[in-house]
VODREN-701388 format. One record per residue (C-alpha): residue number from 1; x, y negated, z negated. Coordinates in steps of 0.1 Angstrom, whole numbers, padded with zeros to 4 digits. Example, Ala and Ser with C-alpha at 12.3 -4.5 7.8 and 13.67 -1.06 7.14 Angstrom:
# VODREN-701388
{resi=1; c1=0123; c2=0045; c3=-0078}
{resi=2; c1=0137; c2=0011; c3=-0071}
END
This chain:
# VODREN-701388
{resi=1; c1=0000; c2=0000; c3=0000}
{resi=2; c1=0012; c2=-0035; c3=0007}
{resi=3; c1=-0001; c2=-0066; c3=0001}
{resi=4; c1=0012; c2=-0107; c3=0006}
{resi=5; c1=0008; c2=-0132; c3=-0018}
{resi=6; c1=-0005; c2=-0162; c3=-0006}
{resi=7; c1=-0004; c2=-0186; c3=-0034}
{resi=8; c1=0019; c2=-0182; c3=-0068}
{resi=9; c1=0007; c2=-0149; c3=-0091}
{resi=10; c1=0013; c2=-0163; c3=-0129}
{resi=11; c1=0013; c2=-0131; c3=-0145}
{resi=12; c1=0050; c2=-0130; c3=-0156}
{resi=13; c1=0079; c2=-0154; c3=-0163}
{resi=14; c1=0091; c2=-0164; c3=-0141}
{resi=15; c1=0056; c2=-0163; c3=-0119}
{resi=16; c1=0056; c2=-0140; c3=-0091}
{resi=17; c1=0063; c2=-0166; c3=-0063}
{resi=18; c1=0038; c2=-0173; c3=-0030}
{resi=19; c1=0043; c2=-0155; c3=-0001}
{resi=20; c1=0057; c2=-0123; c3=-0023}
{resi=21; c1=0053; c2=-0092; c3=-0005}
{resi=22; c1=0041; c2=-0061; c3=-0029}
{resi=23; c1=0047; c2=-0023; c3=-0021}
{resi=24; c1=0037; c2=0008; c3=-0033}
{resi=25; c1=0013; c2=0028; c3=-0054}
{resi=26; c1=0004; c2=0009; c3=-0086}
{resi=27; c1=0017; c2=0002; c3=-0110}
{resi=28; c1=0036; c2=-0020; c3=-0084}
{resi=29; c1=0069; c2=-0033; c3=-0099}
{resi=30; c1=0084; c2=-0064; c3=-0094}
{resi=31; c1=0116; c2=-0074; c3=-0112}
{resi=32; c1=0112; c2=-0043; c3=-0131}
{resi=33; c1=0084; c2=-0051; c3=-0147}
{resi=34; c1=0049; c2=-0031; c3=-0139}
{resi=35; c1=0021; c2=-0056; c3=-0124}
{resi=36; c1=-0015; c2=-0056; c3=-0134}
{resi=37; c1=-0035; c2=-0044; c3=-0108}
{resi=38; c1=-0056; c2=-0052; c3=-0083}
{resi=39; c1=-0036; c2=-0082; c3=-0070}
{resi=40; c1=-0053; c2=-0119; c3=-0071}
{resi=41; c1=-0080; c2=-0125; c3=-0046}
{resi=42; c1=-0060; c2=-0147; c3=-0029}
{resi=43; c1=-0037; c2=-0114; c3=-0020}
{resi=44; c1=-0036; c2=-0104; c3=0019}
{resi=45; c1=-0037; c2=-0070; c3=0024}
{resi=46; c1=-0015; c2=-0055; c3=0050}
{resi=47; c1=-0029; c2=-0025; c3=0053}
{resi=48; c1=-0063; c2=-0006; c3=0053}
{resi=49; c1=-0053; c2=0013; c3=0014}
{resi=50; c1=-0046; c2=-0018; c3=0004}
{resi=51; c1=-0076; c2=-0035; c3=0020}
{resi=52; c1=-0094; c2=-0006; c3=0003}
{resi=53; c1=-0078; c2=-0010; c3=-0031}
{resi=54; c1=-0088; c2=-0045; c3=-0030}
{resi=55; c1=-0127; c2=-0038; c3=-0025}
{resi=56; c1=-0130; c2=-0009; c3=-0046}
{resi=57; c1=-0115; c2=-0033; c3=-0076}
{resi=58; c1=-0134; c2=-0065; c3=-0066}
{resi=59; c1=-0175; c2=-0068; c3=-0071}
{resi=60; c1=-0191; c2=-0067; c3=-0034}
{resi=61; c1=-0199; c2=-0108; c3=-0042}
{resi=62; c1=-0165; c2=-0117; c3=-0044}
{resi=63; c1=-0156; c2=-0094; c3=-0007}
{resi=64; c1=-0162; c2=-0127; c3=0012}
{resi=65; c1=-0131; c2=-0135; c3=-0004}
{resi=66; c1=-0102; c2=-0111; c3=0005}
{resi=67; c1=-0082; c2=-0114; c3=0032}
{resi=68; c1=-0069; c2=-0087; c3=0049}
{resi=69; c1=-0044; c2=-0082; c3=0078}
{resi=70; c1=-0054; c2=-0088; c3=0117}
{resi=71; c1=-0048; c2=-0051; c3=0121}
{resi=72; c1=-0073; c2=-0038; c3=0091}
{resi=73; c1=-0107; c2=-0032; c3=0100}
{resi=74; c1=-0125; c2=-0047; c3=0073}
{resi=75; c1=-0161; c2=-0033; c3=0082}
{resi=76; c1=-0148; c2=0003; c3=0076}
{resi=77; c1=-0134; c2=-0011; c3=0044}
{resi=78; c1=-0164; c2=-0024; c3=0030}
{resi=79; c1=-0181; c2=0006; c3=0044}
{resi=80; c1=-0158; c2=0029; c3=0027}
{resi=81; c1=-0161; c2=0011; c3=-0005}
{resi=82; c1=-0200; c2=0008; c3=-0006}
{resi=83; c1=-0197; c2=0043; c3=0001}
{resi=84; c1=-0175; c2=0049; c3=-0026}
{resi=85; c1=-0195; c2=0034; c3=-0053}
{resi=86; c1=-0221; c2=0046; c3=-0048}
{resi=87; c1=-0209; c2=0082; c3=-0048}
{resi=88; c1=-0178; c2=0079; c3=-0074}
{resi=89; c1=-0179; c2=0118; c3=-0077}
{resi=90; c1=-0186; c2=0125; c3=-0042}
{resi=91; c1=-0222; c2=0128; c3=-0022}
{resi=92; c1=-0249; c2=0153; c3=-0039}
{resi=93; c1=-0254; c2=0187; c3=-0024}
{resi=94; c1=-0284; c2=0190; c3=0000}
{resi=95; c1=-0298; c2=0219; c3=-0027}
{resi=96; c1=-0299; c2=0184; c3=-0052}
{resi=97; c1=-0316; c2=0164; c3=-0031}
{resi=98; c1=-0349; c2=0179; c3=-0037}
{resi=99; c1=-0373; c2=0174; c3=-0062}
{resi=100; c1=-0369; c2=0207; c3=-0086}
{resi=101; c1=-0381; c2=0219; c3=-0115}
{resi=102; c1=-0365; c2=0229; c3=-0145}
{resi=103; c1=-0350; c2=0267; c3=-0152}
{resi=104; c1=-0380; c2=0290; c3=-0158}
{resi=105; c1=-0407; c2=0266; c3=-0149}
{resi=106; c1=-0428; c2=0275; c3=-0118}
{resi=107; c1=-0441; c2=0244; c3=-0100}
{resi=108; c1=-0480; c2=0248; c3=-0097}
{resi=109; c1=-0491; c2=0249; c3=-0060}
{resi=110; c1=-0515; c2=0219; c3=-0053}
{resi=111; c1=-0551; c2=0225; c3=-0049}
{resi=112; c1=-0566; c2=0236; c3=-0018}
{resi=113; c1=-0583; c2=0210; c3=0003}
{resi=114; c1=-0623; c2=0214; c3=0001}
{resi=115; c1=-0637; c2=0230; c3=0028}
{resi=116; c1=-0655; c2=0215; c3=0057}
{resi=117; c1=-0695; c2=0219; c3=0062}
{resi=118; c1=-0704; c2=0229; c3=0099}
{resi=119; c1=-0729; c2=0202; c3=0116}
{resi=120; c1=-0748; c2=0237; c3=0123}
{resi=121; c1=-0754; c2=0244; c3=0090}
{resi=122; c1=-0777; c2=0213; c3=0083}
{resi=123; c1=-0813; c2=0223; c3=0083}
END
């Protein structure tokens, strides 16, 4: 993952200066010190784990924000990421999506519909 600062970061002494560019898997370290992460929203993500890393950490209100690289495609990102939390443990099973009932308990059948009177019956 790698991102560019674009203003200073003050999160150390001395700051972590503009235009800074950050590599790795966090914790990302700079001057041997671990950073706190996800980078400031003012970070420009160069490329799409990054980009991703950046949305997941960020509320969706705050995506018009980031700034990612000419080369990431930030719809799959957001699309990633809406997909992501809203399934943080992965999309249910098509035998889930159902309604079911509860071990042991039969579901009663509904009733029958009524039957129809023939027009020939009427006397």
């Amino acid at each position: 993952m790698r991102w560019q600062l674009m203003g200073d970061w003050p999160v150390r002494q001395p700051l972590v200066p503009n235009g800074t560019v950050l590599e790795g898997n966090p914790p990302i370290i700079w001057n041997g010190q671990p950073l706190p992460m996800p980078p400031p929203l003012n970070a420009t993500a160069l490329d799409q784990d990054a980009a991703l890393a950046m949305a997941m950490a960020y509320h969706e209100d705050l995506w018009h924000q980031l700034h990612f690289a000419p080369t990431v495609d930030r719809e799959a990102v957001f699309a990633t990421a809406r997909h992501k939390k809203r399934w943080p443990n992965g999309m249910p099973s098509q035998s889930m999506s159902g309604p079911s009932s509860p071990p042991g308990i039969t579901p009663v059948p509904p009733p029958a519909a009524p039957k129809k009177r023939s027009s020939a019956a009427k006397g």
